[in-house]
C-alpha positions in Angstrom: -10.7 -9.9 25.5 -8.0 -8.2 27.7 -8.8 -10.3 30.5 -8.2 -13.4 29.0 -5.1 -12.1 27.1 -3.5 -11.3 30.8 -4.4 -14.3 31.8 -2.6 -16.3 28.7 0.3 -14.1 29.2 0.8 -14.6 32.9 0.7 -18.4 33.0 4.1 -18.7 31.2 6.1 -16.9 33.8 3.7 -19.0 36.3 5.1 -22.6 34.7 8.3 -21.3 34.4 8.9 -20.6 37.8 7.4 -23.7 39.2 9.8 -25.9 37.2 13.1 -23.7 38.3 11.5 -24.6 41.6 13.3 -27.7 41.1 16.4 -28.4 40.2 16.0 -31.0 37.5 13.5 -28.8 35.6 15.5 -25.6 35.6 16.9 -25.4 32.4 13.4 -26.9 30.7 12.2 -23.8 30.2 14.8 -22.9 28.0 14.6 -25.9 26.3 10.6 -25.7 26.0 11.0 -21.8 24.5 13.9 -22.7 22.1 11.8 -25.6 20.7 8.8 -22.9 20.4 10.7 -20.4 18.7 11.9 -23.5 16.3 8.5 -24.8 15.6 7.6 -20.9 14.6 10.8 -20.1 12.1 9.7 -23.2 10.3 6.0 -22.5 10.0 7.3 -18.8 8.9 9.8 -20.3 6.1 7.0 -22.6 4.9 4.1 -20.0 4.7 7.0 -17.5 2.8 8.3 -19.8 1.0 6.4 -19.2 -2.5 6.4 -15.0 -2.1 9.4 -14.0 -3.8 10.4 -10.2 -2.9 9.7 -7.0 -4.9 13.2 -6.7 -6.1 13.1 -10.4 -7.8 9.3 -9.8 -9.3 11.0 -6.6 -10.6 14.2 -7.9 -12.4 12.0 -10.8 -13.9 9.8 -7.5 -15.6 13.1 -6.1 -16.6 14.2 -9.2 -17.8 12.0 -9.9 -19.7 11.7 -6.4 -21.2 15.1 -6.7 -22.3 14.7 -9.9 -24.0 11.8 -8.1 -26.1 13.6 -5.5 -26.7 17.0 -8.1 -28.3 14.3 -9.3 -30.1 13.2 -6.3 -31.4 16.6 -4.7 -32.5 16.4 -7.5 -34.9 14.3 -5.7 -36.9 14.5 -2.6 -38.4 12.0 -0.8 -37.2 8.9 -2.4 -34.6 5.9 -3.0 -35.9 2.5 -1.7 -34.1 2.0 -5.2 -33.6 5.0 -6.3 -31.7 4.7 -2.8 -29.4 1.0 -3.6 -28.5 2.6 -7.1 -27.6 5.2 -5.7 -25.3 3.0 -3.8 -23.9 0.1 -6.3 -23.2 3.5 -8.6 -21.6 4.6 -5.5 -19.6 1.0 -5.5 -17.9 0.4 -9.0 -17.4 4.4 -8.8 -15.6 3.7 -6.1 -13.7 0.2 -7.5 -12.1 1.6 -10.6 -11.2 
């Protein structure tokens, strides 16, 4: 495994400096690992592009908390029902 690693690693630097060789292929290197690192930001931002961070799946729980609890304050006191409600929400937020 190591071996062939080494050798994938080493043929970069190997290409590389056979086309600085040459004058009109000097700056395609660059070119070729600027168009690389393109190719991978994009496949990144498409692959991450549904996963929202911890901090926005939190305030959606808290959001959501507080619109129970508006709802709530409507009424004089909760009932058992609407608390096993929240509750049950709360969960189902807080898993997904």
């Amino acid at each position: 495994m190591k071996v062939v690693r080494s050798l994938a690693s080493s043929t970069g630097p190997f290409l590389a400096g056979l086309m600085y060789e040459r004058k009109q292929y000097s700056s395609l290197p660059f070119f070729i690992a600027g168009g690389l690192k393109i190719v991978y930001d994009l496949l990144l931002l498409r692959s991450f592009s549904q996963v929202k961070p911890d901090s926005e799946r939190y305030q959606q729980v808290n959001t959501a908390a507080e619109e129970d609890e508006e709802v709530d304050n409507y009424n004089d006191e909760p009932t058992e029902e609407s608390q096993q409600h929240h509750h049950i929400e709360m969960k189902t937020l807080i898993k997904s």
